[in-house]
Each structure stands twice: as C-alpha cells, then as structure tokens.
KEDO-181707 format. One line per 5 residues: number of its first residue (from 1); for each residue x, y, z of N, C-alpha, C. Coordinates in steps of 0.02 Angstrom, whole numbers, plus 50000, padded with zeros to 5 digits. Layout:
<pts>
NUM	X/Y/Z/X/Y/Z/X/Y/Z | ...
</pts>
This chain:
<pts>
1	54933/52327/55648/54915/52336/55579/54844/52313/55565 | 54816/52262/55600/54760/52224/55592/54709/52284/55614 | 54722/52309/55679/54656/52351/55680/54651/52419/55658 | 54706/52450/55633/54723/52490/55590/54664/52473/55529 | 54689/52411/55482/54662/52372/55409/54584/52374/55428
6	54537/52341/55498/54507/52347/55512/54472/52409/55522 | 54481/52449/55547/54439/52516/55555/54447/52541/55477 | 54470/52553/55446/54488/52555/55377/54421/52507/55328 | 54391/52459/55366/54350/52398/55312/54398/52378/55270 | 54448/52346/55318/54502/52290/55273/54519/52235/55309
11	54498/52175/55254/54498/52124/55313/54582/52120/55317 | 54579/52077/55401/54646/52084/55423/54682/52041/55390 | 54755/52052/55396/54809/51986/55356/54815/51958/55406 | 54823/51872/55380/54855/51817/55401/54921/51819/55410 | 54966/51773/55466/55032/51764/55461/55075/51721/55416
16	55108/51707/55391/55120/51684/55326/55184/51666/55336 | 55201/51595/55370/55285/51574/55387/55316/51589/55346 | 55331/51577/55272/55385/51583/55207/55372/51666/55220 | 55326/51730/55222/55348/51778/55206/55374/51812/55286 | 55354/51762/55320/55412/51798/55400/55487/51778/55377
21	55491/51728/55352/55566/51718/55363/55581/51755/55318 | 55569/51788/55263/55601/51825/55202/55597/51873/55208 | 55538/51906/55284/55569/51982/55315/55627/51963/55368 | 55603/51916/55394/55685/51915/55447/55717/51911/55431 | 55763/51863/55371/55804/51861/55325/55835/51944/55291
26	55780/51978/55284/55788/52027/55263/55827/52086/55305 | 55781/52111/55342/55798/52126/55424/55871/52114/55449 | 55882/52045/55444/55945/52023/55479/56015/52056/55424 | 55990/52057/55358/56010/52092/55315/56052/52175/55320 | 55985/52192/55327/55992/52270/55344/56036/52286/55396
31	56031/52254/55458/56070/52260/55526/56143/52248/55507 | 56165/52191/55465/56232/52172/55456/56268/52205/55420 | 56239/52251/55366/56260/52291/55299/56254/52365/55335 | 56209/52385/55376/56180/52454/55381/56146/52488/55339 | 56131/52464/55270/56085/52493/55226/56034/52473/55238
36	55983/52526/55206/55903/52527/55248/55888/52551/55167 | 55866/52463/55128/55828/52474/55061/55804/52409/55036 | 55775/52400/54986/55731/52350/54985/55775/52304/54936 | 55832/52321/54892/55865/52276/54861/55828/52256/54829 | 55845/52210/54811/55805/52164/54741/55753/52102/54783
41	55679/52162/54785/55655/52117/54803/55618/52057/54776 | 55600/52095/54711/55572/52034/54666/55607/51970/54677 | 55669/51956/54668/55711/51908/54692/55721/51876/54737 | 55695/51909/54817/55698/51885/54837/55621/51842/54880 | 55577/51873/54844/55533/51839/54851/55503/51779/54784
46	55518/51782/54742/55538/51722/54699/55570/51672/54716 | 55641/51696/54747/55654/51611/54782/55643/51604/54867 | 55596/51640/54886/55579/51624/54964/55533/51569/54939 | 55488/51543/54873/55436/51525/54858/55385/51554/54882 | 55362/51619/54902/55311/51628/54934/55230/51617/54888
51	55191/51618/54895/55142/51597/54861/55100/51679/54866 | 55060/51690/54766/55041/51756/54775/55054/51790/54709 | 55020/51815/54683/55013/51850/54633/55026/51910/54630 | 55033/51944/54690/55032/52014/54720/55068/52031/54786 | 55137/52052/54750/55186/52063/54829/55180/52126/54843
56	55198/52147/54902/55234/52228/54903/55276/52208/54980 | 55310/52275/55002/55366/52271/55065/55330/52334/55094 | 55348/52357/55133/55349/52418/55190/55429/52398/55244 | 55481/52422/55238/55523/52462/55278/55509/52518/55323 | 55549/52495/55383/55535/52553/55431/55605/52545/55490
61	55629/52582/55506/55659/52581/55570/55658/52649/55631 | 55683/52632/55687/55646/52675/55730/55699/52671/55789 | 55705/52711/55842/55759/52723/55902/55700/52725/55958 | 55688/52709/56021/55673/52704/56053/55587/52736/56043 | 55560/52755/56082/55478/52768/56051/55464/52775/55972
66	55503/52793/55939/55498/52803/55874/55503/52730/55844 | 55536/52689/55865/55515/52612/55851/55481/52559/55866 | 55432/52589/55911/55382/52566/55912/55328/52555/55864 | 55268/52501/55879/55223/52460/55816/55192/52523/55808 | 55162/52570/55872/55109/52612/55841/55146/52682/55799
71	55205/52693/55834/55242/52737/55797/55266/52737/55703 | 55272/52671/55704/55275/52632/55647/55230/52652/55585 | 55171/52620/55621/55110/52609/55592/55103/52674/55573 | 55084/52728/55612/55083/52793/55591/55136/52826/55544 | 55180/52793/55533/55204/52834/55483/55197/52821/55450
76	55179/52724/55422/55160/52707/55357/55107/52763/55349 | 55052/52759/55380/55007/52785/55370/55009/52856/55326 | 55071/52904/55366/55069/52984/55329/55085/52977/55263 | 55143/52905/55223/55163/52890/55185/55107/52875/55130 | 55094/52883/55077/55049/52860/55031/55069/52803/54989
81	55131/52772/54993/55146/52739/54958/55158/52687/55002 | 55173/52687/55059/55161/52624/55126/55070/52634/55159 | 55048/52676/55162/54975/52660/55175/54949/52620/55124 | 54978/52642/55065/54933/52594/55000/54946/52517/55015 | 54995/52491/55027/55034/52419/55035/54977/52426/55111
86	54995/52452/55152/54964/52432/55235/54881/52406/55207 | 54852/52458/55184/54779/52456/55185/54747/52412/55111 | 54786/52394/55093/54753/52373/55015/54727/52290/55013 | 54668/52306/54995/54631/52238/54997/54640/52170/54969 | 54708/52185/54931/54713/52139/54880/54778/52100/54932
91	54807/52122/54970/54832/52093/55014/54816/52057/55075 | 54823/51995/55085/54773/51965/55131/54828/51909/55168 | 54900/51896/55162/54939/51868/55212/55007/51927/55204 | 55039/51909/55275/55087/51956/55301/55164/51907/55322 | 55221/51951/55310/55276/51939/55358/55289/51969/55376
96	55315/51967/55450/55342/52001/55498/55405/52011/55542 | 55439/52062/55526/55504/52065/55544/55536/52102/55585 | 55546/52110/55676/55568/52160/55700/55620/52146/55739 | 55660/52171/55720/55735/52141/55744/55776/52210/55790 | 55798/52198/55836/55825/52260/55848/55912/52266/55881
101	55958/52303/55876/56025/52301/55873/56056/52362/55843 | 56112/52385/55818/56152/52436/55818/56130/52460/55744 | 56117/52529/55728/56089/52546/55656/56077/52627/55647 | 56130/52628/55608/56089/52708/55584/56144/52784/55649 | 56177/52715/55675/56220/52780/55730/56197/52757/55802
106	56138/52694/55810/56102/52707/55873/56122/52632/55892 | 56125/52622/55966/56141/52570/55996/56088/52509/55992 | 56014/52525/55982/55961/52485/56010/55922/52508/55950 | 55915/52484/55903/55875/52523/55842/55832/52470/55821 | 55758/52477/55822/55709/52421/55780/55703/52435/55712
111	55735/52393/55704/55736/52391/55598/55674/52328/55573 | 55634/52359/55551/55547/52311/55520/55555/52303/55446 | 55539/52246/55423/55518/52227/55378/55450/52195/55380 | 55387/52210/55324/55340/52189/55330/55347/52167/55242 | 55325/52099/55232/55299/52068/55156/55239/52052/55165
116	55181/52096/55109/55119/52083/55094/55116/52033/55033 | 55076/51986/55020/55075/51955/54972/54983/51931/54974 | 54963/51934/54913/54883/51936/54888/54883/51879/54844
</pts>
C-alpha cells in the first residue's frame, strides 16, 4: 500500500497497534459469522480508542492469487471509493488485518481488513 501511496505523492501510513487490533478483531469477526461487511463501524472504532479525527475501512477478501497484497491493492485501486480511503492524504496511520481460513465456500480464503485513521 505504501508504495502504491508513494508513487501516487502520498506520504506513506504508519502502523498503528490500537487500529491493528480493531482490524484483527474485525477480521476474526468476519471468518466466525461469514459475513463480509463493515457493521457498525463507527462503534467500533470509538471504543477501540483509536486516536483521529478521520477514520475510514477498506474490506477485501480473496482465494488463492486473488488474495494476495498486490491483487488486493489493485482492486482497491479499480474501486473509487477504496482508492479514495487507500490514497487520501488526510490519512497518515494504518491497521492491518489478514487472516486466512474457511469463507465464502473456500477452504483457505484471505479475509483483510485495513483501518485508516488521520
């Protein structure tokens, strides 16, 4: 994502412990339920405490090459409403979430959560 943000002229995000655990949290979420949605996230980044004036999420999951980072990345990208969150300057720390296990019908499925916060 960093050199993605970079070639772009965006400086890269920081890692940000409170918003990793509130994508893994999240993540671990998705895998146990099988729904693939963002729920109430306001909520749940209010009581992660994360620090930030300016949140957003990006969801993604993927089956074998298709869940991969660069496969990923590229689709935020075709997306206009996940490129905006990926590339937007006002975002400057990250969480990171890639968990992988049974989802969607598939045995081995990487289910991502990413929290931007500015």
């Amino acid at each position: 994502m960093n050199q993605v943000r970079l070639a772009h002229g965006v400086a890269p995000l920081k890692e940000d412990a409170t918003l990793d655990g509130t994508a893994r949290a999240h993540t671990r979420w998705m895998l146990r339920t099988g729904e693939f949605a963002h729920g109430n996230f306001g909520y749940r980044i209010l009581h992660s405490h994360a620090r930030g004036h300016i949140f957003g999420e990006n969801l993604a999951w993927g089956e074998g090459p298709a869940g991969s980072a660069e496969a990923i990345v590229q689709a935020w990208l075709a997306s206009p409403d996940h490129r905006r969150n990926l590339l937007s300057p006002s975002f400057r720390r990250i969480g990171l979430a890639r968990i992988c296990g049974p989802f969607e019908g598939f045995d081995d499925t990487a289910v991502i959560t990413t929290d931007f916060a500015g």
